[in-house]
N, C-alpha and C positions, 0 to 999 in steps of 0.2 A: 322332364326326363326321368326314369325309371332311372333308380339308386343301384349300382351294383354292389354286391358285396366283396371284401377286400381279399386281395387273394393271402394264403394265411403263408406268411413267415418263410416256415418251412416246408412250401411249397417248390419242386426239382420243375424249374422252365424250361429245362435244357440247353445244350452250349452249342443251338444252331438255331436260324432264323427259323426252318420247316418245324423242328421240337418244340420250337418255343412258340411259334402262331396254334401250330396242333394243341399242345398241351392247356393254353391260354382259353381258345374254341371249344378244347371238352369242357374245362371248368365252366365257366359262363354255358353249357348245356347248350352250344348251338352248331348246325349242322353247316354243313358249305352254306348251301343253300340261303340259312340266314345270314350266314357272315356275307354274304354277297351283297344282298340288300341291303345289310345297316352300313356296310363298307362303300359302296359302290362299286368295290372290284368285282368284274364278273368271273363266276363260277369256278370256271377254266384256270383264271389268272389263282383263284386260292388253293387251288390244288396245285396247281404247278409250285407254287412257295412251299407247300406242306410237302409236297415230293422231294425238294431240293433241288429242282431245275430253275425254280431262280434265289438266288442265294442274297439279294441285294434290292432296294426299292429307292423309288424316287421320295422327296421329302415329303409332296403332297400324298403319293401313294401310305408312306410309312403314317400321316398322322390319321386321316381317313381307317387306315387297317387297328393303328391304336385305339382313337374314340370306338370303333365299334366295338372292340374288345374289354375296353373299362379299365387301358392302362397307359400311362406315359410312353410320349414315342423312343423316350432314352431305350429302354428295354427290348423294342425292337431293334434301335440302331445298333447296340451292344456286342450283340450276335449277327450283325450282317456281315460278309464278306464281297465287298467289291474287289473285282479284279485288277490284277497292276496290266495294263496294256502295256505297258512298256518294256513291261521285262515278260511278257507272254506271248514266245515265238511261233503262238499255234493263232496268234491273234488275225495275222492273214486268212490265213486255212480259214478261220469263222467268215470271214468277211469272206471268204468265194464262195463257200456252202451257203451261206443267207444269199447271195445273188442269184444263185444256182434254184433254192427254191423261190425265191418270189419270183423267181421266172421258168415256173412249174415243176420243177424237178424235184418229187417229191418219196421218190424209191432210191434213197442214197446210203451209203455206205462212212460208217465210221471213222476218221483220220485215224484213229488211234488202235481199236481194235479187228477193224474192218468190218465190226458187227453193225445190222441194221439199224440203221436210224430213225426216229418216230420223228415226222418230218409236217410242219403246216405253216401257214399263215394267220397272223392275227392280226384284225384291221381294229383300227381306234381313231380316234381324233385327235389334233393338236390345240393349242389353245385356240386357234380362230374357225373353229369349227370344219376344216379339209382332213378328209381321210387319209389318213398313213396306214401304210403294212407293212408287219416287221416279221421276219422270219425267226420261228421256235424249231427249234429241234433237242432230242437227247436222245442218248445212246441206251439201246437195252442188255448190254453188259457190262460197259463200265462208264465211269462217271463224265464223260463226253459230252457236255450243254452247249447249248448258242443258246440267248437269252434274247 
């Protein structure tokens, strides 16, 4: 395994999951593209982290994203935000918007600002190898995600 070099001291990671994978990816000199392959998260899913449309990772996603990057997964988990469902009243509204597109509806409209919503489908696998789709979306005026 190729040695990385240690990130220095007083290097700024930033105080969010997307600053701090971005910031992480320039230092190590590498593009989506590589981070994809050494991570195994495809393309899409690291840009969507570095945008801020997903603000939170699964454990196996977060250690996978650390090794490629050259650092403990503490420092990713440090800066994630998971969401409280319980106390996030808009947590229905997600769940009818994700039904609404995996079941094509894919020109929708914002809860919150009524601005358009960038709206798709992403298919993956579970652990026994059957395909799931799970519905992404974000808002392009204000900070409005389904993850």
């Amino acid at each position: 395994m190729k040695q990385l070099r240690p990130l220095p001291p007083d290097m700024n990671l930033g105080d969010t999951l997307a600053r701090r994978v971005f910031a992480l990816r320039e230092f190590r000199n590498l593009t989506r593209k590589d981070l994809s392959r050494s991570s195994r998260l495809k393309e899409n899913r690291i840009e969507d982290i570095e945008t801020g449309i997903e603000t939170w990772l699964s454990s196996t996603d977060r250690q996978m994203l650390a090794m490629a990057l050259g650092v403990g997964a503490y420092l990713l988990q440090d800066v994630e935000n998971r969401p409280d469902l319980g106390s996030n009243t808009m947590y229905q509204t997600d769940i009818e918007i994700g039904k609404r597109i995996l079941a094509g509806a894919l020109d929708l409209e914002c809860p919150k600002c009524a601005a358009h919503l960038n709206c798709r489908v992403e298919q993956g696998y579970d652990m026994e190898g059957n395909v799931i789709k799970m519905a992404k979306a974000f808002c392009t005026k204000c900070p409005f995600v389904i993850r």
